[in-house]
PLY file of the C-alpha trace (Angstrom):
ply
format ascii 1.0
element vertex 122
property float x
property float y
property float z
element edge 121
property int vertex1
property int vertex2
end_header
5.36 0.51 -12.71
8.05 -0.55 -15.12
6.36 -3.99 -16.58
4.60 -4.13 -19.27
4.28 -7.54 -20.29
0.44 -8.46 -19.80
-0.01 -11.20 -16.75
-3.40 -10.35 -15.37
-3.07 -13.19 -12.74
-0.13 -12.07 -11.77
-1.36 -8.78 -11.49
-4.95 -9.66 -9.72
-1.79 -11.26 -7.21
-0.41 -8.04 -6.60
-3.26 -6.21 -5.97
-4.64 -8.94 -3.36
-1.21 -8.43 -1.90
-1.84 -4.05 -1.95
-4.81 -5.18 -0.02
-4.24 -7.35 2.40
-1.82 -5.36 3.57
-3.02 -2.02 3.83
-6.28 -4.24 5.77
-3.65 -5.19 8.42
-1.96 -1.89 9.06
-5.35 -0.37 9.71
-6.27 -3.62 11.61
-3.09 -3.35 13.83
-3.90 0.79 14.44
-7.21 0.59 14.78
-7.98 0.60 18.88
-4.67 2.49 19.18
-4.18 6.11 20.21
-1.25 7.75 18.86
0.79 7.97 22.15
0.11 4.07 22.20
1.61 3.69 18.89
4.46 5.60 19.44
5.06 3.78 22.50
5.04 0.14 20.45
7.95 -0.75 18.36
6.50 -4.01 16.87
3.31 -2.24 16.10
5.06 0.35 14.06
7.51 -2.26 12.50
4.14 -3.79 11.57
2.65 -1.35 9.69
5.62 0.00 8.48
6.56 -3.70 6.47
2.91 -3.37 5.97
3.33 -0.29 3.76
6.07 -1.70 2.42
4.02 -4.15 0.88
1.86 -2.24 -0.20
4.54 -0.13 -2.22
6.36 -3.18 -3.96
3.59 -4.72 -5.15
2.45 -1.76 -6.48
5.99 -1.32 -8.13
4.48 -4.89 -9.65
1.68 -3.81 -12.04
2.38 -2.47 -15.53
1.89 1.31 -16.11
-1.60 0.46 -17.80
-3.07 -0.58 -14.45
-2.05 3.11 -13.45
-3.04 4.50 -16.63
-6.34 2.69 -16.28
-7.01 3.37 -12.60
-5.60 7.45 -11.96
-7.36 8.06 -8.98
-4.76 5.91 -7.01
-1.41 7.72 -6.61
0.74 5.00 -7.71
3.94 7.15 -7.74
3.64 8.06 -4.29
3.11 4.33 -2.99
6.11 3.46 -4.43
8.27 6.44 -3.25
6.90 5.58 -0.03
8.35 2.18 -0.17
11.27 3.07 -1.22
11.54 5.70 1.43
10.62 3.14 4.10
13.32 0.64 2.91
16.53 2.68 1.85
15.75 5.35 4.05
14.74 3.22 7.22
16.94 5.09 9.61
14.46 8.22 8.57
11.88 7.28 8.89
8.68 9.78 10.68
6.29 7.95 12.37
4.21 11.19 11.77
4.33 10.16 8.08
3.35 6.39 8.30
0.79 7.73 11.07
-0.90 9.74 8.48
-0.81 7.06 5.73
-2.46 4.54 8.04
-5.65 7.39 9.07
-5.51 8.82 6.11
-4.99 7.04 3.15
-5.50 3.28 3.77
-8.96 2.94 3.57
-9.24 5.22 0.43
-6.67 2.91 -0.98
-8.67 -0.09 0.49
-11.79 1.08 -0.93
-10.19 1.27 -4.58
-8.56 -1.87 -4.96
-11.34 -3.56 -3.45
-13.52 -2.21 -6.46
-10.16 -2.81 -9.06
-10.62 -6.78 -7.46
-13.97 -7.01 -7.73
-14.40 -5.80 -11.95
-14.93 -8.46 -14.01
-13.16 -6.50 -16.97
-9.73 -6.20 -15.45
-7.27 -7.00 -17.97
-5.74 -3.68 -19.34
0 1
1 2
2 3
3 4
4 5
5 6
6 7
7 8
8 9
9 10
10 11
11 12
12 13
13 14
14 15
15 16
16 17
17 18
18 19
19 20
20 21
21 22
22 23
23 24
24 25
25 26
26 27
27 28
28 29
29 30
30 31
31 32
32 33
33 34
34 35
35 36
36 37
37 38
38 39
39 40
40 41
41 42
42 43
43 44
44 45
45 46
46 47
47 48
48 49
49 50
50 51
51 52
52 53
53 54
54 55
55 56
56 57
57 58
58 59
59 60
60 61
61 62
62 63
63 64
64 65
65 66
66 67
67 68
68 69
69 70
70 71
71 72
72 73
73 74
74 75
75 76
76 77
77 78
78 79
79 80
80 81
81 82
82 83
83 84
84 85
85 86
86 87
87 88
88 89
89 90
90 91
91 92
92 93
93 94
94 95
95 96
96 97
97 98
98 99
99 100
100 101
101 102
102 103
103 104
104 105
105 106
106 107
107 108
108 109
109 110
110 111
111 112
112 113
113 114
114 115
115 116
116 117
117 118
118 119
119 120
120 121
């Protein structure tokens, strides 16, 4: 989270962004089993650019957002995304699999409540 100039719109932005598309990944997964989703190359494209998103706009908000809000793990969605770009060739499906069960709705959950604070400049 390198900025640090204040833009709370901006940053409101980013976090809409974080949300929508962590919402779609688990949309897309949601009636799949995970033979079906290794068997579907657009689905895991999907939530793959999905959680890469998620990642860069996280890479978006200043580190006071992450100061402010600790019980995300804002270092790890943005090694994830940089994983998923630069190391695309790599990539384990057993990894984004797990994110998507695993993580998305916790991270849903959070930045739904982050959106919905009236108090959110940091």
């Amino acid at each position: 989270m390198p900025r640090e100039a204040s833009d709370p719109t901006r940053e409101r932005d980013a976090l809409g962004d974080m949300l929508g598309a962590a919402q779609r990944a688990l949309r897309y997964v949601e009636s799949m089993t995970r033979d079906q989703f290794d068997g579907d190359e657009q689905c895991q494209d999907a939530v793959t650019r999905c959680l890469e998103i998620v990642g860069e706009a996280a890479g978006r908000l200043r580190q006071a957002v992450g100061d402010r809000f600790p019980e995300i793990p804002w270092a790890e969605i943005i090694a994830m995304r940089n994983r998923l770009i630069h190391g695309y060739d790599t990539v384990e499906l057993d990894i984004v699999w797990d994110t998507v069960h695993n993580d998305l709705s916790t991270l849903v959950d959070h930045v739904s409540a982050i959106l919905q604070g009236e108090e959110f400049d940091v």
